[in-house]
C-alpha positions in Angstrom: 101.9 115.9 134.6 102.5 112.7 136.4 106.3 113.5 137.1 107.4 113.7 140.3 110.2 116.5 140.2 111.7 116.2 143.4 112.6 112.6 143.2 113.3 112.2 139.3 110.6 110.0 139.0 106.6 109.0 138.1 104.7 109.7 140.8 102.8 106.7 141.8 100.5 109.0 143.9 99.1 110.6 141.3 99.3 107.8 138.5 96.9 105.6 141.1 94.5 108.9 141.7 94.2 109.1 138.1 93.6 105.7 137.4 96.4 104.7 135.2 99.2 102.1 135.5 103.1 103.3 135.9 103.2 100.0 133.6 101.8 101.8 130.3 104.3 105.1 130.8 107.7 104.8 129.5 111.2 104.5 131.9 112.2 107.6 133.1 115.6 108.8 131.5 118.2 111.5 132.6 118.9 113.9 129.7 121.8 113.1 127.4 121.2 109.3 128.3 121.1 106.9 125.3 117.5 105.7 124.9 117.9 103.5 121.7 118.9 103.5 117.8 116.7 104.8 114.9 115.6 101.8 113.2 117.7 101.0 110.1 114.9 101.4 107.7 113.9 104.6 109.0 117.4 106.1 109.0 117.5 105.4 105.6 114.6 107.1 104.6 115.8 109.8 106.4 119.4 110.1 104.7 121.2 108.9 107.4 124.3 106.2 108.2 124.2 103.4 110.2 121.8 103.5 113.1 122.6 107.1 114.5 121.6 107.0 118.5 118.7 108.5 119.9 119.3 110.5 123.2 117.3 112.1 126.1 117.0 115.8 126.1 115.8 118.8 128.1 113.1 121.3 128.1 113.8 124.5 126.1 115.2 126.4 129.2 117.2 124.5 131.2 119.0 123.8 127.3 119.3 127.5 127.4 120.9 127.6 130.5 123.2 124.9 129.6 124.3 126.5 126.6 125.2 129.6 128.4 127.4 127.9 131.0 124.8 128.0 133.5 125.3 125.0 135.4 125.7 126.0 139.5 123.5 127.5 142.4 123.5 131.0 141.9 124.2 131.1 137.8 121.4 132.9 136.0 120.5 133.5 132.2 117.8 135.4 130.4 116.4 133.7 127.1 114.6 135.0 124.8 112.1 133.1 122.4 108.0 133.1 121.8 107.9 134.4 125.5 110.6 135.8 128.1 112.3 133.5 130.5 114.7 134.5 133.5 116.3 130.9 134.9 118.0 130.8 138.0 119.9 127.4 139.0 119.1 125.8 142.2 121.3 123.1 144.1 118.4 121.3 145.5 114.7 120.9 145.5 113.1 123.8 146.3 108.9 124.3 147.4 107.7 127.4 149.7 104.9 129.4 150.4 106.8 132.9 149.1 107.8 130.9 146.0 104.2 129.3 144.8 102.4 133.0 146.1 105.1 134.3 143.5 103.9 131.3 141.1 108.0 130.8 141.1 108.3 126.4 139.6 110.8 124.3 140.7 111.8 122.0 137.5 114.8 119.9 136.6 117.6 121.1 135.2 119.4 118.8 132.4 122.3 119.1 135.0 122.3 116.1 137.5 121.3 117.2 140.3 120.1 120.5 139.4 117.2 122.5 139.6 115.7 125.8 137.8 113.5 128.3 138.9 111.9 131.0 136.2 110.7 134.0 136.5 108.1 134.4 133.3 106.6 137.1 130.6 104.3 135.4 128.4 105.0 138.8 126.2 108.4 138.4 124.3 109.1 137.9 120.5 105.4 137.2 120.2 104.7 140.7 120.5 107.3 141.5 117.7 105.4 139.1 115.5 102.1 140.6 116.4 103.5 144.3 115.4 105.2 142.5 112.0 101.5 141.3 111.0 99.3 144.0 112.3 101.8 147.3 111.4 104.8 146.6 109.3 103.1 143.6 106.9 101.1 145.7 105.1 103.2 148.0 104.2 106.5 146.4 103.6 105.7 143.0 102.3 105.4 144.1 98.7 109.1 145.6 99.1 110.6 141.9 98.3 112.9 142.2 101.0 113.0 140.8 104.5 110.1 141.9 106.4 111.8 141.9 110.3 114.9 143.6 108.0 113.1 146.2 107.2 111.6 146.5 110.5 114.7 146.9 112.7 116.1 149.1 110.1 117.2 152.4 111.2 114.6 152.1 114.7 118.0 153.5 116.5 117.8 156.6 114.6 113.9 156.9 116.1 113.7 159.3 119.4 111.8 157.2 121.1 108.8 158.9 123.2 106.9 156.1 124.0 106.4 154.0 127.2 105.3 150.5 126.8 104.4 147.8 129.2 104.3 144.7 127.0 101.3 142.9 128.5 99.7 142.3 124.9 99.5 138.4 126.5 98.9 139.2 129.7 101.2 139.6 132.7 104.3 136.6 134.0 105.1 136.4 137.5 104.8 136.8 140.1 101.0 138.0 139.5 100.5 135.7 136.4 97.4 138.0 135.4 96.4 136.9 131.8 93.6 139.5 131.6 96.0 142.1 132.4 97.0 143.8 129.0 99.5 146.5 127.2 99.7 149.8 127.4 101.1 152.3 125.2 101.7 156.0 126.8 102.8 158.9 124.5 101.2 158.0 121.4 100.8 161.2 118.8 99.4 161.2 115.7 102.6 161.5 114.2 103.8 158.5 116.1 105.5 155.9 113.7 105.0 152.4 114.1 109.1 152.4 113.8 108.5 154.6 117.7 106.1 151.6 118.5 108.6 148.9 117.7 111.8 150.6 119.5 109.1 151.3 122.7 108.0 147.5 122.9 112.1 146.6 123.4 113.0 148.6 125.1 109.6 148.0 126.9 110.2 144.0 127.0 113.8 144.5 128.1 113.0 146.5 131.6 110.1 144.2 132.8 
């Protein structure tokens, strides 16, 4: 919280607001910068030679992005995980009025000199888990097979005639509305949770 993104650094501003002395924080290293060795007892314990290094490394997304090759202005990838993330790669240090109205971040990249920006849905696999445990548990857990197996099973031979908006944890940007919820249209008494399952995806893939 005390990390000044625009200059790589701890922000003595808020550090002296808060009370607390840049001496008691750690140095500030770059990811994939060597920080220091495991200690030779503890690599032992944990089964491994020598003293292996220990390295900096990045927040989930920009490791995303630099898995996919996304490393200049203008490159873009979509990740997938507890919630949905859209990065874009900036060359510089971005900050403006349309981009914090849109809630839009500015954050480092693990690329020198890079930035991110991320458009945000706080609904992603979440949402699967929450249809595993609430529709699809019940019923298929006694089967002895794999549960999200089951689940995704045949769902492209379901005619899907549902429309979802996946808000079940409220909405990302730009409105960042976490009482806004989801929505189901179409449901029949018929409908099986199979329809409910393809309708979130393809629900979570057009937002």
């Amino acid at each position: 919280m005390a990390y000044d993104v625009e200059h790589g650094c701890w922000s003595r501003e808020i550090l002296d607001a808060a009370g607390i002395s840049i001496d008691l924080l750690p140095p500030v290293a770059a990811a994939g910068e060597v920080i220091g060795r495991v200690p030779g007892g503890l690599a032992e314990e944990l089964g491994f030679n020598g003293k292996p290094l220990i390295i900096a490394g990045g927040q989930d997304q920009p490791c995303v992005a630099l898995g996919m090759g996304a490393v200049k202005g203008g490159d873009a990838v979509y990740g997938l995980g507890t919630v949905e993330c859209l990065s874009v790669v900036l060359d510089r240090y971005q900050k403006s009025g349309s981009m914090e109205e849109s809630h839009l971040v500015c954050a480092p990249h693990v690329i020198p000199g890079k930035f991110l920006t991320y458009g945000v849905l706080y609904s992603g696999g979440n949402v699967i888990r929450e249809l595993r445990d609430r529709l699809f548990r019940p019923r298929l857990e006694k089967s002895g097979t794999d549960i999200y197996q089951e689940m995704f099973h045949g769902i492209d031979r379901v005619e899907n005639r549902l429309l979802v908006i996946p808000h079940l944890f409220g909405s990302g940007t730009p409105g960042m509305n976490q009482e806004e919820g989801a929505c189901v249209l179409g449901i029949r008494p018929d409908t099986a949770p199979e329809e409910i399952l393809q309708a979130v995806i393809e629900g979570l893939a057009s937002i």
